[in-house]
C-alpha positions, -999 to 999 in steps of 0.1 A, spaced: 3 -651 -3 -11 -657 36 -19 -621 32 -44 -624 6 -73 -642 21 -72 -617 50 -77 -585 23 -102 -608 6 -123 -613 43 -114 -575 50 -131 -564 18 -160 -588 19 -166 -579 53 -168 -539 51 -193 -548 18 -213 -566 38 -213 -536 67 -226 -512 40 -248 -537 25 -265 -548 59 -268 -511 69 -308 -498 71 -312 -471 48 -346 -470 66 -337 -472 99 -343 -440 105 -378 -435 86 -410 -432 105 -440 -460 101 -460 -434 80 -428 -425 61 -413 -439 26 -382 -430 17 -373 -420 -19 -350 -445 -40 -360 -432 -71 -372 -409 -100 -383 -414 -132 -393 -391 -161 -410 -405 -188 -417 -378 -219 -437 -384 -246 -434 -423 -235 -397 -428 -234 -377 -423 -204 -352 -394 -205 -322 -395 -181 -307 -362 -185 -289 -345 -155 -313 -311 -169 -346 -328 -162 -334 -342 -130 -319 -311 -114 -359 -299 -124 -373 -320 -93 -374 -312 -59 -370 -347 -45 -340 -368 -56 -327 -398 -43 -297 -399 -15 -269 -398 -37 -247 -431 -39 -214 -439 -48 -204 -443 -79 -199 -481 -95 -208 -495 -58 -246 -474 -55 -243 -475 -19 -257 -444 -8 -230 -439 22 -234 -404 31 -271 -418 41 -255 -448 61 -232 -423 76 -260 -400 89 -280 -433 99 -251 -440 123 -260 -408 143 -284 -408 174 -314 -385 173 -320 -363 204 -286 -377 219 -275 -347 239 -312 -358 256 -309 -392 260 -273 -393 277 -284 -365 300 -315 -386 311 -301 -418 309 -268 -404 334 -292 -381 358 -320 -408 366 -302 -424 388 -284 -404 417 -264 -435 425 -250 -437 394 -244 -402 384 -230 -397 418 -206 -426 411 -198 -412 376 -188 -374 392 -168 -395 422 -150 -413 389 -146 -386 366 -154 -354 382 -178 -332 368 -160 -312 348 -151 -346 328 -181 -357 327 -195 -324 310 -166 -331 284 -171 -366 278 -214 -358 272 -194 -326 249 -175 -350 229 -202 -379 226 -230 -349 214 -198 -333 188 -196 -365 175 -229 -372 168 -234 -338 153 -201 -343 130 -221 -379 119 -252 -357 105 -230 -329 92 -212 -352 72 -241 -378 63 -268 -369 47 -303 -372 56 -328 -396 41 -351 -381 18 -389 -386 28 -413 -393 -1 -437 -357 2 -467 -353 -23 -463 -317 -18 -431 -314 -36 -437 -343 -62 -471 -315 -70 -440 -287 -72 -420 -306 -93 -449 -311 -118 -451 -275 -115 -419 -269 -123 -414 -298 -155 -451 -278 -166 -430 -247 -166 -400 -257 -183 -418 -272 -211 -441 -242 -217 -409 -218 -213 -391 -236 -245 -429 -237 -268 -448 -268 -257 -476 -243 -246 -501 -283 -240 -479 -299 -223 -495 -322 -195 -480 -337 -164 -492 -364 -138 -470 -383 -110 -478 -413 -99 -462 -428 -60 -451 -461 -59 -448 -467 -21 -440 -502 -10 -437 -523 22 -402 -521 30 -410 -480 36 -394 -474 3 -409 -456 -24 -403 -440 -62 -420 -417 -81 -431 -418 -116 -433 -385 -138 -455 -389 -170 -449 -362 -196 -474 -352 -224 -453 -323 -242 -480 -320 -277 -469 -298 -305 -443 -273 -301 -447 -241 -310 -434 -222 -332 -428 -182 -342 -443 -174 -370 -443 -133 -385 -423 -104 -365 -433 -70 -362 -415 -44 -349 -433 -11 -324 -408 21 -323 -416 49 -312 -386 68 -312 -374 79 -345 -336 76 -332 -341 40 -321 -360 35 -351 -330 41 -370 -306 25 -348 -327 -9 -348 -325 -12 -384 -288 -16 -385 -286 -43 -359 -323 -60 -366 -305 -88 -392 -283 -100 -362 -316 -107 -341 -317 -139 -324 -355 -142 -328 -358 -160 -361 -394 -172 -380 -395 -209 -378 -374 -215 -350 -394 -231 -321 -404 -203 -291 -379 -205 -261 -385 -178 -235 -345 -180 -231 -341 -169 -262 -367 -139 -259 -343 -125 -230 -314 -128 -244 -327 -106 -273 -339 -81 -247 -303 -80 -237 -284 -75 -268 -309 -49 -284 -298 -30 -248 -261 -33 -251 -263 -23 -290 -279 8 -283 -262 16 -247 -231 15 -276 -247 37 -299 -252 67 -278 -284 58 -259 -273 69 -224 -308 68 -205 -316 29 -225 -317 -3 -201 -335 -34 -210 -367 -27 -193 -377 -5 -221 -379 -37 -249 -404 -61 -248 -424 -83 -266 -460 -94 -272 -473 -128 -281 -505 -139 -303 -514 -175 -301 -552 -168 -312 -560 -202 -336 -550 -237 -334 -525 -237 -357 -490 -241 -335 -474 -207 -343 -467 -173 -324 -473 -140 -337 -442 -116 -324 -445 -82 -321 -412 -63 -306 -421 -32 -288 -392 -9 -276 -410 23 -258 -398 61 -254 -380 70 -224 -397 76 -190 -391 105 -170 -403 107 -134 -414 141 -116 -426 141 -83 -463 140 -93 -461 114 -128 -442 101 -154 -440 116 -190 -424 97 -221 -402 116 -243 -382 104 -276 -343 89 -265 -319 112 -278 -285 101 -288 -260 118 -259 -222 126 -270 -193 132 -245 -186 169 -239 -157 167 -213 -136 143 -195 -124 151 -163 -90 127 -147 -86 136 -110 -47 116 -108 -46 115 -66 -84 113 -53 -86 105 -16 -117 107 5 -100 133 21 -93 155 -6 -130 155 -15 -139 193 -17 -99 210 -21 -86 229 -48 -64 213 -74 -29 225 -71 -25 214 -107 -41 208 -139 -34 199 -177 -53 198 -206 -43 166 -231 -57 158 -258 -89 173 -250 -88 156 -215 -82 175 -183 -58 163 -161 -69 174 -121 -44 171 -97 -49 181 -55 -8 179 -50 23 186 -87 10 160 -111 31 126 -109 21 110 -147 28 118 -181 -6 128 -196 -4 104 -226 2 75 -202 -32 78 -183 -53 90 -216 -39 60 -230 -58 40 -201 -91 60 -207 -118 48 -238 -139 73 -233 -134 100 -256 -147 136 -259 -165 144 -286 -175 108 -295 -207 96 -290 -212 80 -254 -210 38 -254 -214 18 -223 -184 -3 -238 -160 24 -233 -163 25 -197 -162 -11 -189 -131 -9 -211 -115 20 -190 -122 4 -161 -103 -28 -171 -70 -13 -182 -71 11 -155 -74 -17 -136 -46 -35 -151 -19 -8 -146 -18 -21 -110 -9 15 -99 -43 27 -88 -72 8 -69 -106 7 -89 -112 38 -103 -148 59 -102 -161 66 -133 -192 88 -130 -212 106 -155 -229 142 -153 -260 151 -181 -256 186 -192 -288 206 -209 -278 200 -246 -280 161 -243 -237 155 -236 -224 141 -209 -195 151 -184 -172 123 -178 -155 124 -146 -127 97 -134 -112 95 -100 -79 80 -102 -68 66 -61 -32 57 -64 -17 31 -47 16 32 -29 47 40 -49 65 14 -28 60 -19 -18 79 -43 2 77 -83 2 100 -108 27 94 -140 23 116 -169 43 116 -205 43 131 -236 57 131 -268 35 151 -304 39 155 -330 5 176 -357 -11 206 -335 -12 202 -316 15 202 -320 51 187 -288 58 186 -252 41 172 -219 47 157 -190 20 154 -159 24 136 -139 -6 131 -101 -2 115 -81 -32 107 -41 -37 81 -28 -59 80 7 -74 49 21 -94 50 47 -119 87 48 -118 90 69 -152 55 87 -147 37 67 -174 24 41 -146 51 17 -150 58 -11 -124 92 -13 -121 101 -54 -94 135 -62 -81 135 -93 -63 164 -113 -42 172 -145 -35 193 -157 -5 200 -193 8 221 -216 23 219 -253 34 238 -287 45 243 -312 20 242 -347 27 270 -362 3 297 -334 10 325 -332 -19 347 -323 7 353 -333 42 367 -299 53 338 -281 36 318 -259 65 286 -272 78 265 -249 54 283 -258 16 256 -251 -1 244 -219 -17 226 -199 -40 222 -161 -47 202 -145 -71 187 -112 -82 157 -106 -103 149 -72 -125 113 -71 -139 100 -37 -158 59 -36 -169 48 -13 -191 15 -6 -199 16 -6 -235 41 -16 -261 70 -4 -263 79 0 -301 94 26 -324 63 28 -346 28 32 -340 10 -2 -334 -28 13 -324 -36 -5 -361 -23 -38 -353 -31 -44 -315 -55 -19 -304 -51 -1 -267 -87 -20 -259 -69 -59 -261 -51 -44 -232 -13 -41 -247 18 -43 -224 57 -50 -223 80 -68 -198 113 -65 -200 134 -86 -177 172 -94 -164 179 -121 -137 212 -138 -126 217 -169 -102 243 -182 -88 246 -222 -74 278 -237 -55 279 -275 -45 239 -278 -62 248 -301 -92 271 -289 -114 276 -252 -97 261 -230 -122 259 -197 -132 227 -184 -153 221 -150 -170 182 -146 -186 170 -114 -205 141 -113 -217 118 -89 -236 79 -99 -247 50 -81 -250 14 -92 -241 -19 -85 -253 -56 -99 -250 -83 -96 -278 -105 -108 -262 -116 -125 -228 -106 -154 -238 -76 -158 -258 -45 -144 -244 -11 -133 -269 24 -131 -256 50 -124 -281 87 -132 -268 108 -110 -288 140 -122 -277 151 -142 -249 184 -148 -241 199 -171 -216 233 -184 -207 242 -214 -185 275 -218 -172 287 -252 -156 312 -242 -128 318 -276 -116 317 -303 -142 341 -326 -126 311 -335 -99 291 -351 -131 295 -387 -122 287 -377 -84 253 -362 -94 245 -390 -122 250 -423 -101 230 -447 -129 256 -434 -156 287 -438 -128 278 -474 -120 271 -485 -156 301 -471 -165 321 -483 -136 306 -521 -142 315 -516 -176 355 -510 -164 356 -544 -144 336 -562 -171 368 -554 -192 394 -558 -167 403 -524 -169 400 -520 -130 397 -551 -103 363 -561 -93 369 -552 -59 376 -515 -68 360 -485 -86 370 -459 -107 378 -428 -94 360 -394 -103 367 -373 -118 402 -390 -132 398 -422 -137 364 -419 -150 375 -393 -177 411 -415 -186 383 -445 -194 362 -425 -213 390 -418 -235 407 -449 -238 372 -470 -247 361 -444 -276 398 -443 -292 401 -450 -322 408 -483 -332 388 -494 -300 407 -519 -277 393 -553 -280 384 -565 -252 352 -538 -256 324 -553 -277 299 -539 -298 268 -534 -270 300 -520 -246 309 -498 -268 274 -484 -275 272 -482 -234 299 -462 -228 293 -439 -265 257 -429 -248 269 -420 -215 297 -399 -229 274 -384 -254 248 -374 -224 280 -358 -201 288 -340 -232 255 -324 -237 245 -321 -200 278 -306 -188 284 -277 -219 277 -245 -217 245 -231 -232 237 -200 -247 203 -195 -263 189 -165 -285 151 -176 -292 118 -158 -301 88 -174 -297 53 -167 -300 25 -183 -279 -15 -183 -281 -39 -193 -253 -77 -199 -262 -96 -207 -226 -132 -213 -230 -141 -211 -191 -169 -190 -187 -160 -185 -148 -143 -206 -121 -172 -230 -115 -177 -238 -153 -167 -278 -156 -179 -284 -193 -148 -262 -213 -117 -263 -235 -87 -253 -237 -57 -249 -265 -26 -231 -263 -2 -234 -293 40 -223 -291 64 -221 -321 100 -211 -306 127 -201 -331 163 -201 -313 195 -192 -335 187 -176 -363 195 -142 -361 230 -151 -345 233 -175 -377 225 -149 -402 252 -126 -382 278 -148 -376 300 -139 -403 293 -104 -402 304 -106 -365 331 -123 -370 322 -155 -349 349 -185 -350 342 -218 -347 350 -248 -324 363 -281 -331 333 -298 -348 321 -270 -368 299 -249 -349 299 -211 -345 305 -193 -310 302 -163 -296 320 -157 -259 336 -190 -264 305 -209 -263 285 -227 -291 252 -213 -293 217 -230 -297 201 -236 -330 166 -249 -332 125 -247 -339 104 -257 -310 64 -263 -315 42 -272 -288 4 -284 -292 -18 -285 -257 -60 -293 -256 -81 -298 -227 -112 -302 -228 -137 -309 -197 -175 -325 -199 -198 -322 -175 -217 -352 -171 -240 -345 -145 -238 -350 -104 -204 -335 -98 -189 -362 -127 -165 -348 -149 -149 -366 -178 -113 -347 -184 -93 -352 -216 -54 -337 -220 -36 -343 -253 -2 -332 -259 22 -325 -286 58 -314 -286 87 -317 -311 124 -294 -310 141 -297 -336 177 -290 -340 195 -274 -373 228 -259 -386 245 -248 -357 234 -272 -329 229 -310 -330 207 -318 -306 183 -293 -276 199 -280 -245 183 -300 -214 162 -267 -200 143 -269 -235 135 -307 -240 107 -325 -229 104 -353 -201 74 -375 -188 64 -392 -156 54 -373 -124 19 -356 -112 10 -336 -139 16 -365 -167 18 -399 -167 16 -411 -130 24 -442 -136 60 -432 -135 78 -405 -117 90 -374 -133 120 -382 -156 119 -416 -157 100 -428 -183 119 -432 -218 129 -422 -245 112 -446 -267 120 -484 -250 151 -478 -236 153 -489 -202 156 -460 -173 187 -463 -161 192 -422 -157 180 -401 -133 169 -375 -153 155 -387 -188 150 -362 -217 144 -361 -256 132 -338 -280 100 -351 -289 71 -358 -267 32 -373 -270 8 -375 -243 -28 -380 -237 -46 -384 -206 -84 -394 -193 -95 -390 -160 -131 -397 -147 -140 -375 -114 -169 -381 -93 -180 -367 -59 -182 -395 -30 -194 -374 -1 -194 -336 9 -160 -320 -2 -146 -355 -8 -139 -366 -47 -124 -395 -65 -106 -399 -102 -105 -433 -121 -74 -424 -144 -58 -436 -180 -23 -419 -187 -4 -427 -220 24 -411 -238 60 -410 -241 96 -391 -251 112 -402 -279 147 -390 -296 145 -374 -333 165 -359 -359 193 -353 -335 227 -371 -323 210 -396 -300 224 -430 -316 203 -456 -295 178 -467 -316 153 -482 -286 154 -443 -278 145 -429 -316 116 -423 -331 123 -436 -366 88 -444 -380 49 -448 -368 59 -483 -358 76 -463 -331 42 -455 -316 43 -489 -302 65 -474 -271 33 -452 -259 37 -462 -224 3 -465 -209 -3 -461 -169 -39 -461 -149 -50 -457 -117 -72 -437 -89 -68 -407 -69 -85 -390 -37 -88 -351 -42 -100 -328 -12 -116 -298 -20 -107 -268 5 -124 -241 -14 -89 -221 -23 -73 -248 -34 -78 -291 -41 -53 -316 -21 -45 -347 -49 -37 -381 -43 -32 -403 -70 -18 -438 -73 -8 -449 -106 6 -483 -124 20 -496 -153 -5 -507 -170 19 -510 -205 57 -508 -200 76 -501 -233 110 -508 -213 104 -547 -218 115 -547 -248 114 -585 -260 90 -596 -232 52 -589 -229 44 -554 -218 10 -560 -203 7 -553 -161 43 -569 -153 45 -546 -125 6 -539 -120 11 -539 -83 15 -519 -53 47 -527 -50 56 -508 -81 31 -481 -82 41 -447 -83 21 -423 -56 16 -391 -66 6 -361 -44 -3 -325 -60 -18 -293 -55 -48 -289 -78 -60 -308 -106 -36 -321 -129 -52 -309 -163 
């Protein structure tokens, strides 16, 4: 408690630096500096982030909640003219800049100016300037509010400003905005010259943006311009670009409207001496020409090689290296189609995405008889690639390891531009808690090997152009990897296959279609259980002397003892000195080694959808929704009499002696960002998850059930330890099958590169519909919902450019785990806050 006044005299104390600071300290006699704007249209003020980005002179910007402009106080802390001043202030006097040189030397003294001038210089760099109240740019700003207004129909619109300067060399500025009527478009006309376009308009003319009755916006006039362009550039018009639409407006009479006439004008040809118009012809492809190995320094040889596919002609300088089909497949462009601007920028994407050549040339030649020559210049990229990577890491298990992860890449490894990736993984390390004295220093390892096949297409025994076109950029993966862990856990080996295919309909949603995926985990060393899981060892172990089974001044021995106690608590009758809440104890840790310690094997298909709004990287007002349904089981169900499969002691089938996985698996994911304006960002994240196990399996295998807590989700609490449901965390590693979360988070720019997040987490993991029998842990009804764990908080986030550094501290705000006590901020403390660091934004 002595503490607190001091953090109370620290905090008053830097408020009253920043509040004592000059803001105008730096502001000339004849100078004002600007504190603020305001707009006032049609007599009410508007506050919109668009009206104010329209000015030239804004405010210093301020910290959010506080409105201390700091960046200002910051630069205010810098020297003008320093570098000056020291020089003349230590050179005036030869006394004392002969002293100084005697005392430092002059090199030193050279530094010390260096550094002092550096400094000063970082101060303005990172500060920002005060902004000075000029009449010239409160006259552009009216300029530029005028424009806005007449660009979206308020063709009398009126603006005045009006300077408020005051005695404390402040000063704000006052817009006043007279909009009048809009107008608004009143009868279209259309002026085509071209009999072709003609034609062609009056296909596409009912999807026209420009609509009678809608009020003008110049905005909307260009956007026109552009679609009419890209409809006919797709309809064959090979010499068509924008510049040849445009449109003429009538305003003659009082009456608020605009008279619209479209003119789209025949095609220009430039000689040396003018410029003659001539009809636009509709241009169809003639040839296509695929040169497989360009090089700059081919440029001019004979092909060694050529094949003619499908109407394309394959060109080769050295023995062709692809299957025809594989690169035609790539190419849109089609002979004897009409041309369409599409089909290139099509072509060039899934060339692109083969990853076996760079990015391809695609030029076009006019011929006499209005076709086209297509001619595509294919630069192939290495057919092998190597990657090394190494690494040295050190962590809670593990006084020190090593990594070492080689990879080889082959391209076009069955000539129809496959990428074919074996990978490797190598390490050793030093655990701290060694199982065995006589164990070598290095007793830890872990091998691995990796086998990834891309295929540009899918790979299917019937035709799927119908169903997923070649243009939503189809492929298949096919994988195989197998790792093997000794003295990490519980020793395991794992064996994955997988085979999915991919495809993208569009630029923003993304398909991937896991046709099967099969994995099998195999425990090596499940006697180390109770040495991994120390919460359910000591409960467990406390549990033993609570009922005199051992002496309180021993413990039970792993694996043997622990194991024998096991047993002789659950027989059957029980023994009886074990009550009821004992015997529930001991039932859910022997249920939890059960599950955690079998082998898994897992047959699934699963389909997933990703819609992603972003226009580009800098867009900050988006959403995002991805939606998976899993299926696991069911074809090994529906074969497992036909195969013969036997079953194990509580019913379930096997196949290689272990039970497989049964279960459906639906997961739910939205973000959704606002921009508010000023670098603030409001960030929503809701979450829904649910696995539910059937028929063959009683409950999910621990790779495929859902935790919270840690960076990415409720930071309140670490990852794996918050839940399920109100049970307390006693485990280390705390997993259900059903999960809820939704998050809030309120960023804001404080200075430069330097941003802030106010944060609300809630959500939680909950058992249901399987064999968990603790009821604080089930979701059994809505009343459940009452265990939604809340947390809050604040974070620092750094912005480097390629990536953002994240700190966040979070607390619980609303602990379900107090289960008969109030729940409200018993540990809303630093003492029990979690601290989070990340890489990137959490949602």
């Amino acid at each position: 408690m002595k503490k607190e006044p001091l953090k109370i005299i620290f905090f008053i104390s830097l408020i009253s630096f920043f509040t004592a600071c000059n803001s105008v300290k730096r502001i000339a006699d004849d100078e004002h500096l600007l504190i603020e704007n305001t707009v006032i249209i049609n007599g009410d003020k508007d506050k919109s982030e668009f009206i104010n980005n329209l000015l030239y002179q804004k405010p210093n910007s301020k910290i959010p909640l506080l409105g201390t402009p700091l960046r200002l106080h910051i630069y205010n802390l810098a020297r003008p003219n320093l570098d000056s001043l020291l020089k003349a202030n230590l050179y005036s006097e030869e006394k004392k800049n002969n002293w100084l040189e005697n005392f430092l030397s002059k090199k030193q003294l050279d530094k010390y100016i260096a550094s002092r001038v550096g400094f000063n210089q970082w101060l303005k760099n990172t500060g920002e300037a005060p902004v000075i109240v000029s009449e010239e740019k409160t006259k552009r700003s009216v300029s530029r509010l005028n424009a806005y207004h007449i660009n979206n129909g308020w063709f009398d619109v009126d603006t005045n400003y009006e300077i408020n300067k005051k005695d404390n060399k402040r000063a704000t500025i006052t817009y006043k905005v007279e909009t009048g009527v809009p107008f608004k478009i009143d009868s279209i006309s259309e002026r085509i010259t071209s009999p072709v376009i003609d034609s062609l308009y009056g296909k596409i003319k009912k999807s026209s943006l420009i609509q009678s009755g809608d009020q003008y916006r110049t905005a909307i006039f260009n956007n026109e311009r552009d679609r009419i362009s890209t409809e006919l550039r797709n309809s064959g018009l090979f010499h068509f670009n924008q510049e040849y639409v445009s449109f003429e407006m009538d305003t003659i009479g009082n009456d608020k409207k605009v008279d619209v006439a479209l003119q789209i004008q025949d095609r220009a040809i430039r000689t040396p001496d003018s410029i003659r118009r001539e009809p636009f012809q509709i241009y169809t492809i003639k040839d296509v020409n695929i040169i497989t190995d360009y090089t700059f320094e081919n440029r001019g040889k004979p092909f060694q090689d050529s094949i003619i596919y499908d109407n394309y002609k394959l060109l080769s300088y050295n023995k062709m290296r692809y299957r025809p089909k594989a690169l035609t497949d790539a190419v849109f462009i089609t002979p004897g189609r009409i041309f369409r601007d599409i089909d290139r920028t099509r072509t060039y994407r899934y060339i692109n995405d083969l990853r076996t050549f760079k990015y391809p040339n695609i030029d076009y030649y006019e011929n006499s008889d209005y076709t086209l020559t297509d001619t595509i210049r294919l630069t192939p990229l290495k057919k092998f690639s190597l990657g090394f990577s190494a690494e040295a890491s050190q962590s809670n298990i593990q006084r020190v390891g090593f990594a070492l992860n080689p990879s080889l890449q082959i391209r076009n490894v069955f000539r129809g531009a496959e990428t074919f990736q074996i990978s490797a993984i190598g390490s050793i390390g030093s655990s701290k808690d060694k199982n065995n004295e006589n164990d070598p220093f290095f007793d830890i390892n872990e091998v691995g090997l990796d086998l990834k096949l891309t295929i540009p297409r899918l790979f299917s025994p019937v035709n799927t152009e119908k169903i997923i076109p070649k243009y939503m950029s189809p492929s298949t993966r096919i994988g195989l990897a197998a790792t093997s862990q000794t003295n990490i856990g519980l020793d395991k080996q794992t064996f994955t296959g997988t085979f999915n295919y991919n495809w993208f309909p569009n630029k923003k949603i993304t398909n991937r279609l896991d046709l099967f995926n099969i994995q099998y985990v195999r425990n090596l060393n499940i006697e180390n259980y109770f040495r991994i899981y120390e919460s359910s060892y000591n409960i467990l172990n406390q549990v033993a002397k609570d009922v005199n089974y051992i002496n309180e001044d021993t413990d039970l021995l792993i694996p043997n003892e622990t194991s024998e106690f096991l047993q002789y608590v659950l027989n059957n009758p029980r023994p009886a000195e074990v009550n009821d809440d004992q015997l529930i104890v001991v039932n859910t840790i022997d249920e939890r080694k059960q599950r955690l310690t079998e082998n898994n094997l897992i047959l699934s298909s699963s389909f997933s959808l990703i819609n992603d709004e972003r226009t580009n990287l800098f867009d900050d007002d988006f959403s995002i929704f991805r939606v998976k349904l899993e299926l696991a089981g069911n074809l090994l169900a529906t074969t497992s009499s036909l195969l013969g499969l036997e079953k194990d002691q509580d019913g379930r089938y096997e196949l290689f002696n272990v039970a497989y996985s049964q279960y459906v698996k639906t997961e739910l994911d939205y973000i959704k960002h606002f921009d508010l304006g000023k670098k603030n960002i409001l960030a929503m994240r809701s979450f829904l998850g649910i696995a539910i196990p059937y028929e063959n399996s009683t409950n999910i295998p621990f790779s495929k059930s859902f935790f919270a807590g840690g960076p990415n989700d409720n930071r309140a609490w670490s990852a794996y330890n918050l839940g399920p449901g109100s049970s307390e965390t006693l485990n280390e590693f705390n997993e259900a099958n059903l999960k809820l979360a939704l998050s809030v988070e309120q960023r804001f720019n404080i200075f430069a590169d330097l941003n802030g997040a106010l944060f609300i987490d809630a959500g939680n993991i909950w058992n249901v519909l399987d064999d968990v029998e603790n009821d604080n842990a089930r979701f059994s009804d809505f009343g459940s919902l009452k265990d939604i764990a809340i947390g809050s908080g604040f974070g620092l986030r750094y912005d480097f450019g390629f990536f953002v550094f994240r700190f966040d501290v979070g607390f619980k705000t609303y602990d379900p785990s107090y289960q008969d006590e109030n729940r409200w901020f018993n540990d809303y403390n630093f003492g029990n806050a979690v601290y989070n660091i990340g890489i990137n934004y959490p949602f």
